[in-house]
C-alpha positions as CSV (number, residue, x, y, z in Angstrom):
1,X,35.6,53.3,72.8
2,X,37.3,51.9,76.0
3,X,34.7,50.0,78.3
4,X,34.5,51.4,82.2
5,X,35.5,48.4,84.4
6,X,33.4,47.8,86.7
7,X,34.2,45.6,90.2
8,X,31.7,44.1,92.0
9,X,31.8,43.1,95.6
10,X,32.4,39.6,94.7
11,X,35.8,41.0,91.9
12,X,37.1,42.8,94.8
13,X,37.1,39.6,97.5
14,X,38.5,37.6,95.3
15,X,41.5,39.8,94.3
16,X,41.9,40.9,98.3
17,X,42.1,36.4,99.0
18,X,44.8,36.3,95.8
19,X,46.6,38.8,97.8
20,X,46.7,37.6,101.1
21,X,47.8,33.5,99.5
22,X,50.5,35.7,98.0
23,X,52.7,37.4,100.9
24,X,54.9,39.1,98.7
25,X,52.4,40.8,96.9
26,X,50.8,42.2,99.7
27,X,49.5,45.7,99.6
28,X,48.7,48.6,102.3
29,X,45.9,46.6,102.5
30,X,47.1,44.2,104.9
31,X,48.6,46.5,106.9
32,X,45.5,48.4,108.2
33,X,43.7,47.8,110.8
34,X,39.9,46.8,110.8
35,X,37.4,50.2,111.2
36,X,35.5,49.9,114.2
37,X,31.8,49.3,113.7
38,X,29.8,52.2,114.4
39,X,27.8,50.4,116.8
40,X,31.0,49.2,119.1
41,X,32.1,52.7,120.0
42,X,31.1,53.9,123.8
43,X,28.3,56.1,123.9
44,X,30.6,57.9,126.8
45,X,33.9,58.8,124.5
46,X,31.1,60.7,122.0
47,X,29.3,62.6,124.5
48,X,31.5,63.2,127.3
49,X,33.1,67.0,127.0
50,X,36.9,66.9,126.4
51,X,38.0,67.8,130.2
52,X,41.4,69.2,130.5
53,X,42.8,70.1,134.1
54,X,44.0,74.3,134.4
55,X,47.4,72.6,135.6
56,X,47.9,71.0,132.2
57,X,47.1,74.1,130.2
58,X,48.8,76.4,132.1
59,X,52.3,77.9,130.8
60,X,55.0,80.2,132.4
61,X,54.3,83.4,133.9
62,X,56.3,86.6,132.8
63,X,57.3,87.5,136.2
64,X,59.2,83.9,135.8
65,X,60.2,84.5,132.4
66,X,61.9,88.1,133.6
67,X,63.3,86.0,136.3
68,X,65.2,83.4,134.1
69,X,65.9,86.0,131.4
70,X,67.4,87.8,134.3
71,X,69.4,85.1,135.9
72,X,70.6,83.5,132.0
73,X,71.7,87.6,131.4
74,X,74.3,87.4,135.2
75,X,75.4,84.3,134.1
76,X,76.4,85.2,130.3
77,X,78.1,88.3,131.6
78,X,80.1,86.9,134.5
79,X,81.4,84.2,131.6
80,X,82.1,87.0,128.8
81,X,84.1,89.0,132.3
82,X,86.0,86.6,133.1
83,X,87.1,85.8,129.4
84,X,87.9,89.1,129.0
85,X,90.3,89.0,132.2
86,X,91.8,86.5,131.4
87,X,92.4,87.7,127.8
88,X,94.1,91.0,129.9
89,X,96.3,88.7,131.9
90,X,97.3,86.6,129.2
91,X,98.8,89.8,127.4
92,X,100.3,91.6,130.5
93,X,101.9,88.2,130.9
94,X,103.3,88.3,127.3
95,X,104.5,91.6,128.0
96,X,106.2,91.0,131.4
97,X,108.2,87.8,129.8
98,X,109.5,90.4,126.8
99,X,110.4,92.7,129.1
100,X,112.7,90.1,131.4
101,X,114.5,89.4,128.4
102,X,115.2,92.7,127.4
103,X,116.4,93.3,130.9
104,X,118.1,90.1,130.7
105,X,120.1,91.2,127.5
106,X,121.1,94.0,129.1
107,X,123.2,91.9,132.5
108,X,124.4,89.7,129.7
109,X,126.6,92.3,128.2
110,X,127.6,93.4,131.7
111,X,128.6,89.8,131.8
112,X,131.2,90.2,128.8
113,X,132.8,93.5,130.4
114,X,136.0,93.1,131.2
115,X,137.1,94.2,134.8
116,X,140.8,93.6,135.9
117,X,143.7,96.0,137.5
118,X,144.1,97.6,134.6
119,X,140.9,98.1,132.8
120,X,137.2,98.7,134.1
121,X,134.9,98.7,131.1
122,X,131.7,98.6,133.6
123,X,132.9,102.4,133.4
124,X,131.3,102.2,129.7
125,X,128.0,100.3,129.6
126,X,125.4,102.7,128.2
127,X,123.2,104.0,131.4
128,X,120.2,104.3,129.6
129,X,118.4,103.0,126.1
130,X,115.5,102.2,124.1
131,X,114.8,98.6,122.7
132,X,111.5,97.4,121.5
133,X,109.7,94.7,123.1
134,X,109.8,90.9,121.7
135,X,105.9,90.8,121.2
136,X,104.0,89.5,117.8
137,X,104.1,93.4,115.5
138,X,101.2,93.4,113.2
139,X,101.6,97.5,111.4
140,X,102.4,100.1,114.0
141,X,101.9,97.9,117.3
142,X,105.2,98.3,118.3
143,X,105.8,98.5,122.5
144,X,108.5,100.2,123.6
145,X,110.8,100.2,126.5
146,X,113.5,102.0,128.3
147,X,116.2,100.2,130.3
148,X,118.2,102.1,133.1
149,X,121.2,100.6,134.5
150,X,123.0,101.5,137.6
151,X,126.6,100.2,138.6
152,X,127.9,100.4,141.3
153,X,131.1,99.0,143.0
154,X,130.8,97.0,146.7
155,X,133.3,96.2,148.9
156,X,133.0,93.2,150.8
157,X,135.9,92.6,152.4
158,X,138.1,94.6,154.0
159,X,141.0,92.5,155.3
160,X,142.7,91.7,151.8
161,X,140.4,94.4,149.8
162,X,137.9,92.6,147.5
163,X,135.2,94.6,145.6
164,X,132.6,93.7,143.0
165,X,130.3,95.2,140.6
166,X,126.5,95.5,141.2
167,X,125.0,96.0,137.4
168,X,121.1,96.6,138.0
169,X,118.9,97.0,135.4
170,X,115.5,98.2,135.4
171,X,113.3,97.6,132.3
172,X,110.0,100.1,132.5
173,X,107.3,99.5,129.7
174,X,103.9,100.9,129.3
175,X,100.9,99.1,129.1
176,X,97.4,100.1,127.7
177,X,94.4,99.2,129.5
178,X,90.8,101.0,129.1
179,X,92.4,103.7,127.4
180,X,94.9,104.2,130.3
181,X,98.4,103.7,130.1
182,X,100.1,101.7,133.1
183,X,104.1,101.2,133.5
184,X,105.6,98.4,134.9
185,X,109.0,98.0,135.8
186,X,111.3,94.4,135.6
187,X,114.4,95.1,137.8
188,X,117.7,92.2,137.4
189,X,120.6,93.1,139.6
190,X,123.6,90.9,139.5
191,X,127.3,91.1,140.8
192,X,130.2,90.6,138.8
193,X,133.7,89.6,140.5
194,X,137.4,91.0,139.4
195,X,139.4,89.0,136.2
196,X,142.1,87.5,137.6
């Protein structure tokens, strides 16, 4: 049969003054803080009510809530507007670049016609065709365009006679916005002197 231990007042001092001679066996003893005697405490901080002022308490209104909910809501959708915007002009941008160089293709092979006393082959550059535009296809994305060229021979001097060739093209491609389809239209022009 196991005895109960028992500690008396005197058991209990003596381990607590082992401890404290030891400092690295010290327990959560030594680290509180004496209780205050009963007596010591103010007869004021037991009686007195617990005051609190009506500005500490008080909180936000809900005509002030509405208010910031209101102002947080015009400032979230000016941000996500102008994102989108920009997201617009970023694209029509894209498109606009493709569709220079599509018109630019087109006054390079005007540049490789040959043009001399005995052969004009500015007589033969196709007047009008479809090419799509040089933009990112992902399925059936595909933009079209239509260039039209014009050419047209200018004189500009009369004395000896000296002509050249005016080649303008104009590149006209759609695009979609809000279920609405815009066109825009690149025009190059460029002139092209005689072989000699």
């Amino acid at each position: 049969m196991l005895r109960e231990a028992r500690w008396t007042d005197n058991d209990v001092q003596a381990k607590r003054a082992l401890f404290r001679g030891l400092p690295f066996m010290r327990t959560k003893y030594a680290a509180r803080r004496p209780a205050l005697k009963a007596g010591s405490v103010c007869k004021n901080q037991i009686t007195a009510p617990l005051k609190r002022s009506r500005r500490s308490i008080a909180a936000f209104t809900l005509a002030e809530i509405v208010v910031c909910i209101a102002i947080v809501a015009m400032l979230f959708g000016g941000i996500i507007t102008t994102y989108m915007q920009g997201a617009y002009r970023a694209e029509w941008a894209g498109y606009n670049l493709a569709a220079q160089a599509l018109a630019m293709q087109q006054i390079e092979q005007a540049k490789s016609a040959v043009w001399d006393a005995d052969h004009n082959e500015f007589t033969n550059l196709v007047r009008q065709s479809g090419a799509i535009l040089d933009l990112p296809i992902s399925g059936t994305n595909r933009v079209y365009a239509t260039n039209y060229v014009s050419v047209m021979q200018c004189q500009i001097s009369s004395g000896p006679d000296l002509f050249v060739q005016m080649v303008k093209v104009d590149t006209v491609w759609p695009y979609v916005r809000k279920d609405r389809i815009l066109y825009f239209t690149n025009t190059v022009a460029d002139y092209y002197a005689p072989d000699k």
